[in-house]
KOLBANU-226278 format. One record per residue (C-alpha): x, y, z; residue in three letters. Coordinates in steps of 0.25 Angstrom, whole numbers, plus 5000, padded with zeros to 4 digits. Layout:
! KOLBANU-226278
XYZALA ...
//
This chain:
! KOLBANU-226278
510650834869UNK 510550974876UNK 510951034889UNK 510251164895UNK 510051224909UNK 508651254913UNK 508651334926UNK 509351264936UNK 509451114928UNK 510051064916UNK 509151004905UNK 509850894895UNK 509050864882UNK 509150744875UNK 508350654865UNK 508350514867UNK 508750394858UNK 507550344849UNK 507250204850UNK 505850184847UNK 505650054853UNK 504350004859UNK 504349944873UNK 502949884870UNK 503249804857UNK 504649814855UNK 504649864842UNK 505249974836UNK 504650114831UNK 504950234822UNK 503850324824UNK 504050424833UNK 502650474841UNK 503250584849UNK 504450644856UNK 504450704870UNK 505350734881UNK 505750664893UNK 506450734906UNK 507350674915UNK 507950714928UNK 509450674927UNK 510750694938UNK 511050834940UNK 512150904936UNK 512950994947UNK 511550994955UNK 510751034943UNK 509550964940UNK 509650884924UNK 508550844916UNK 508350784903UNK 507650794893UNK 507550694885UNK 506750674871UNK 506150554869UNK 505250494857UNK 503950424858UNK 503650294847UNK 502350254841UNK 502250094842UNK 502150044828UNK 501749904832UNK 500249884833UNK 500349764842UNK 500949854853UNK 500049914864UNK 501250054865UNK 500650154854UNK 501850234858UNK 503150224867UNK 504450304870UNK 505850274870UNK 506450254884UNK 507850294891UNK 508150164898UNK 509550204902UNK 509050354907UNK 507750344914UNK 506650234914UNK 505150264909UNK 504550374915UNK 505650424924UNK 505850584926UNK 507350544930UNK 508750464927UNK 508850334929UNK 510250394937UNK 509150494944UNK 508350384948UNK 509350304953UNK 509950444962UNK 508750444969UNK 508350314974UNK 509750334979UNK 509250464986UNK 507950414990UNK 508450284997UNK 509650345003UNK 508850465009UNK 507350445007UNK 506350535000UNK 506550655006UNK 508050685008UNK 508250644995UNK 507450744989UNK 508250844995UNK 509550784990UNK 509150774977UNK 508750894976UNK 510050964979UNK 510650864970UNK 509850904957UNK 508850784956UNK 507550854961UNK 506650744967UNK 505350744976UNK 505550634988UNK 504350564982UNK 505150544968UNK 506350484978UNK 505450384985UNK 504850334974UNK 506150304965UNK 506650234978UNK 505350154977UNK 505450114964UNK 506850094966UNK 506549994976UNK 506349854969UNK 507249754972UNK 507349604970UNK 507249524984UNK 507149384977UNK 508549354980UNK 508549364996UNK 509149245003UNK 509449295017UNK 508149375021UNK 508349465035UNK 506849495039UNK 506549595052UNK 505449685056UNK 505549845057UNK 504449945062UNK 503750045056UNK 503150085070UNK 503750025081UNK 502749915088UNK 501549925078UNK 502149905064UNK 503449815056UNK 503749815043UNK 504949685039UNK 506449715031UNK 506949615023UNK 508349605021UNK 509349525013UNK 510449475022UNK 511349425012UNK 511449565005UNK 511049645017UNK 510049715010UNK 508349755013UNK 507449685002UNK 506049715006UNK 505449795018UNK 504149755021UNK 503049845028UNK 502449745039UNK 502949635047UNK 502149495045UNK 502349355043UNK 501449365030UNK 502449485025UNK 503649405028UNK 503149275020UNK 502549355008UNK 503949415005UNK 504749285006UNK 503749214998UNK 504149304988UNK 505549294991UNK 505849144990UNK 507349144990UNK 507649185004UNK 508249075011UNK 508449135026UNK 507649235033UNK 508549305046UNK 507449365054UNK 507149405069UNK 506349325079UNK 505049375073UNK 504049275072UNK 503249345060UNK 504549335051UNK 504749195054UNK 503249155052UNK 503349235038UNK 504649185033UNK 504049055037UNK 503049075029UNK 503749135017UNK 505149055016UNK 504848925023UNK 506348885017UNK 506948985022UNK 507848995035UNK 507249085047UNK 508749125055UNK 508349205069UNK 509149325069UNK 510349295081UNK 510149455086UNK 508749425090UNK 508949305095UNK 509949365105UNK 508849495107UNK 507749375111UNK 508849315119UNK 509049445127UNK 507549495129UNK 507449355135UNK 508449375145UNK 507849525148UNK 506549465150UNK 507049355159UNK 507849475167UNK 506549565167UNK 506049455177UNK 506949525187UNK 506749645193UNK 507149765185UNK 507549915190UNK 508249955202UNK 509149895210UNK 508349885223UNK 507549805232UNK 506149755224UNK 504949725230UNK 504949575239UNK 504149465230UNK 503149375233UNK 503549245238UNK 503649135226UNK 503849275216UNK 505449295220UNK 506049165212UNK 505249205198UNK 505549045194UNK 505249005180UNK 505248855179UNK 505748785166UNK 504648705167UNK 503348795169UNK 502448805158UNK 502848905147UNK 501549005149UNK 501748985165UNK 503249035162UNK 502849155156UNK 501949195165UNK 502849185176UNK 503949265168UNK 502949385166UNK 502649375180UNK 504049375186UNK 504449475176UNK 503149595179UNK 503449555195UNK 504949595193UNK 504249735186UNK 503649765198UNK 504649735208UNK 505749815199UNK 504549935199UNK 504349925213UNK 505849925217UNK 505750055209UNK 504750135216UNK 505350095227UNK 506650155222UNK 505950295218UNK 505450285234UNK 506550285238UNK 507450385230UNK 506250465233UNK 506350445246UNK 507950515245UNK 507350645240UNK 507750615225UNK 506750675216UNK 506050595204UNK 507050625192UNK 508150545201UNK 507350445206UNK 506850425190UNK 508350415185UNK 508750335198UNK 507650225197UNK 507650245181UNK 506150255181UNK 505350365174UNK 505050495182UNK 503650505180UNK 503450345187UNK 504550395198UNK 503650515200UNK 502550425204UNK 503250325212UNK 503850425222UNK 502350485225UNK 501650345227UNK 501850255240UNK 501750125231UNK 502050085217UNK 501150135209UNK 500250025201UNK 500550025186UNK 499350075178UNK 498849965168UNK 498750025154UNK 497150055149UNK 496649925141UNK 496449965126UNK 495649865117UNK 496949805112UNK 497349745127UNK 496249625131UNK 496249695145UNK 495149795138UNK 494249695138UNK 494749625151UNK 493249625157UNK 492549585143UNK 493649455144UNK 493449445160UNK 491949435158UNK 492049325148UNK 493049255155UNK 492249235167UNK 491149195159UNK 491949075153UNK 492349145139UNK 493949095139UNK 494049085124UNK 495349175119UNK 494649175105UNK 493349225110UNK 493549305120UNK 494649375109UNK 493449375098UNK 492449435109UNK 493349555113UNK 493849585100UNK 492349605097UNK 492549705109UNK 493749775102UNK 494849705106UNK 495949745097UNK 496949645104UNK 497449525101UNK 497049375105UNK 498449345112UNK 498349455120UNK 496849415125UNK 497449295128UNK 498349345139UNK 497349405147UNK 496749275146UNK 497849195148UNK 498049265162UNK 496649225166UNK 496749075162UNK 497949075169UNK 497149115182UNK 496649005192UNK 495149085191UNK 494349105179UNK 494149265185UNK 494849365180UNK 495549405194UNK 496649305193UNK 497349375182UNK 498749415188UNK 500049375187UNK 500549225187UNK 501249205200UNK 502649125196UNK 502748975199UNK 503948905205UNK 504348785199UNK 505348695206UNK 506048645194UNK 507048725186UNK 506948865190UNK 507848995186UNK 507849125195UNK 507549255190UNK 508949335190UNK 509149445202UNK 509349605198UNK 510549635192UNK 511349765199UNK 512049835189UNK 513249875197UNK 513750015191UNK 512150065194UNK 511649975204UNK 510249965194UNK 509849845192UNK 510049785178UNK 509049785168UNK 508449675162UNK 508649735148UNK 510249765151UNK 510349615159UNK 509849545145UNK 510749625134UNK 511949595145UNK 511549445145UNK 511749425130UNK 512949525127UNK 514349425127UNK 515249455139UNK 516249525129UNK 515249625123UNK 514949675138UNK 515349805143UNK 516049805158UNK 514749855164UNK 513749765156UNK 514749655162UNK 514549705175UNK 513149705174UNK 513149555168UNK 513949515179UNK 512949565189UNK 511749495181UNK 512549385183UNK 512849385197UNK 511049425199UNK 510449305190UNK 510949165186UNK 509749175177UNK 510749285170UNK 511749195172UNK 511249085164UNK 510549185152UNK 511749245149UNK 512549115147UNK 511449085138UNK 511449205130UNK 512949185128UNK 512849045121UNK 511449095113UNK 512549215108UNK 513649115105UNK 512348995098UNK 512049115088UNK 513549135084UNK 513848985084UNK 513048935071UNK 512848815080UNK 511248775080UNK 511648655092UNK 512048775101UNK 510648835098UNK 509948715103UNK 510848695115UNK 510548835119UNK 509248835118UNK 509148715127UNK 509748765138UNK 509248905137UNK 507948805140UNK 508548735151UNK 509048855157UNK 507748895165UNK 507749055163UNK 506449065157UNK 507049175146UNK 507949075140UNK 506948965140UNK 506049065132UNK 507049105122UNK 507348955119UNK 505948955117UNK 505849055108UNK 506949015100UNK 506648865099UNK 505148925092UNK 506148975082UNK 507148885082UNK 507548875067UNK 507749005065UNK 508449035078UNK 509548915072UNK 509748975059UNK 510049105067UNK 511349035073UNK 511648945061UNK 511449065049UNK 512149175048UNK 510949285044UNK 510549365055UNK 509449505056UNK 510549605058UNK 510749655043UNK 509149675043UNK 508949755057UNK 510149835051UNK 509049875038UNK 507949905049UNK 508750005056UNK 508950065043UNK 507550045039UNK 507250105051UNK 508250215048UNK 507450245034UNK 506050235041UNK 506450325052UNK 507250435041UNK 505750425031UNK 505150465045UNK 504250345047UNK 503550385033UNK 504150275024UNK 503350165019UNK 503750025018UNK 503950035002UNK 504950155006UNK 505750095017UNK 505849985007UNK 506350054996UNK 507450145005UNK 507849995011UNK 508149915000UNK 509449944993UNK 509350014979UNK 
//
């Protein structure tokens, strides 16, 4: 062995052991074919780079029954076949590369005496990334995005040793089943309310228990009661437009058809719009009217400049432009439809088959609404489409809540605030949220009664008790507020899972935890990582 400084690294010669032993055959030899050198990147020393040199011997194969004419002894405890580093290199910098990523590494490294291109870090990190997922009982399942709206990718994550196992780069039912196929042993999948996940693990582990994680539950619970609350006006705090008569009570019966209901609901809840921007306008007239110019009036009323601009210069309310049709909307080919409406064409499937032929880059279900609309119009002509005038039904009827005031601003509370306010517990409220709930008490029973509901659905998720489930459910159904009866609904379609949810202890929370970190990841690789890479960084070495 020999040590020597070449410039600015130390060189270490050595010859290795002769062992002579084929890894074809197994058998031993003595004839030597060649020798040859073999360098190594090793730890530095006090930031100087190391390399050895390493003299190793090349066999002839004596055995004629072997397909190797010729082999060469190995160093299994120093570097595997092939390698340009240490084993203790290697190891060094997947550590690097899946703490820091390919980059940042590379400059680390290089101050530390262990020269590296990011390329060479990325794919030791790859190669490093095999692990064994046959073992998972608990499996937490979620989507995240690689662009926001347009594409989704799935994590997978062991619950039990709160670890990712696989990142997957879409989000399908057909995805979902193919990996638990080939993951036989998981026993409980803890997943959100998304239907593809629960159609695949359906597909994929039959046996295994679907649990509902409890925070989305309570996130369905509270969009709900916003949507319910949306049906009011929003905004100010100021006199709206008078409705028309038979508008004002905005009745849902508990016992109008389901397809009637929704209609009725959309109605009530795009009149409320238009009210709340009319009492707006309104609002800018009169502040306009004070002498206060439009960067008050914008921060007063809490509406963008540019719409306040307009609204002070036009006598009425300005008529919403309609977005331009694009081949993707059915309205695009509106008189193509029309014209074979009138001419007795009322087939969804053709009528769909006919205008794709067109173009149409759409999809069926949303033909099907513009259709819907003019089946639902007493005339066959295209004129009746508008919106469905609310009925009144005698039986069991429930009022839409009043404006809340928010006493400390005297704005009206928003339907957003109004929801997270009606599910947080009374002890976890500030003294201003109380306030504010106490005034959306004192405007709407409706509220009343929702947030009665939303306290004992709380108290059914941390009881373990399935019977309490079924009792609420029943009376959120007989309650008559048209947002409970729908989540009811809607929990009822999913009904196994939503019990395991209060009966299992899993929940999804370990797993959004590893998507904000995935996020984290994607984000630092500047978008540029691909599914194999974000895996590879997620799973622990």
């Amino acid at each position: 062995m020999a040590v020597e400084r070449d410039g600015d690294r130390w060189v270490i010669s050595a010859a290795a052991r002769e062992i002579g032993l084929c890894p074809g055959c197994g058998a031993r030899s003595r004839r030597r074919h060649s020798r040859y050198p073999r360098s190594l990147q090793d730890l530095p020393v006090q930031g100087a780079i190391v390399a050895l040199r390493v003299l190793m011997t090349r066999w002839r194969c004596l055995e004629g029954s072997c397909a190797r004419k010729t082999f060469s002894d190995q160093l299994p405890a120093l570097a595997v076949r092939h390698a340009r580093r240490t084993l203790r290199v290697g190891r060094l910098l997947q550590l690097f590369a899946h703490g820091a990523g390919g980059k940042p590494s590379e400059r680390l490294i290089n101050r530390l005496g262990m020269p590296a291109s990011d390329d060479t870090l990325l794919r030791q990190l790859k190669r490093g990334a095999t692990r064994k997922t046959n073992d998972v009982r608990v499996l937490g399942i979620d989507d995240w995005s690689w662009r926001k709206g347009e594409s989704y990718g799935t994590v997978m994550v062991d619950l039990e040793r709160r670890e990712v196992v696989d990142v997957l780069p879409g989000r399908s039912a057909e995805e979902t089943a193919d990996w638990l196929r080939r993951h036989p042993n998981v026993e409980v999948v803890s997943r959100d309310r998304c239907g593809l996940y629960a159609q695949g693990t359906r597909q994929g582990a039959p046996e295994a228990r679907q649990v509902a994680d409890r925070f989305h539950l309570l996130q369905n619970l509270r969009e709900r009661i916003e949507h319910q609350l949306s049906r009011s006006d929003k905004g100010l705090a100021c006199p709206s437009l008078p409705r028309a008569e038979g508008e004002d009570a905005g009745l849902i019966s508990c016992t109008t058809p389901g397809r009637q209901v929704i209609a009725e609901d959309r109605h009530l809840r795009r009149r409320a719009h238009e009210r709340s921007r009319q009492a707006m306008f309104e609002k800018a007239q009169i502040l306009k009217a004070e002498g206060r110019n439009i960067r008050g009036i914008a921060l007063e009323i809490g509406v963008n400049w540019r719409t306040v601009r307009k609204w002070v210069h036009a006598s009425k309310m300005p008529e919403r432009r309609e977005r331009a049709p694009t081949p993707t909307s059915p309205r695009y080919f509106r008189d193509y439809l029309a014209d074979r409406w009138a001419k007795g064409v009322r087939g969804g499937r053709q009528l769909f088959e006919e205008i794709q032929q067109r173009g149409y880059q759409g999809s069926r279900s949303n033909m099907e609404r513009l259709l819907g609309k003019w089946r639902g119009a007493k005339h066959a002509a295209l004129a009746p489409i508008a919106n469905p005038a609310p009925t009144v039904s005698p039986v069991i009827t429930t009022a839409l809540p009043l404006r809340a005031i928010d006493p400390a601003t005297g704005w009206a509370i928003s339907p957003i605030v109004g929801a997270a306010l009606c599910i947080k517990p009374r002890g976890m409220l500030t003294a201003r949220q109380a306030v504010k709930v106490a005034a959306l008490k004192n405007a709407s029973p409706d509220f009343v009664a929702m947030r009665a509901l939303a306290m004992r659905f709380r108290g059914v998720l941390r009881s373990k008790d399935v019977k309490r489930l079924d009792n609420w459910l029943d009376d959120a159904q007989r309650s008559g507020i048209y947002a409970m009866q729908r989540f009811a609904r809607t929990l009822r379609s999913d009904i196994q899972a939503v019990r395991n949810a209060v009966a299992e202890p899993w929940s999804n929370g370990q797993t959004e935890g590893q998507i904000n970190r995935l996020k984290t990841l994607k984000r630092a690789m500047y978008g540029r990582a691909s599914a194999e890479l974000l895996r590879a960084r997620m799973i622990p070495l």
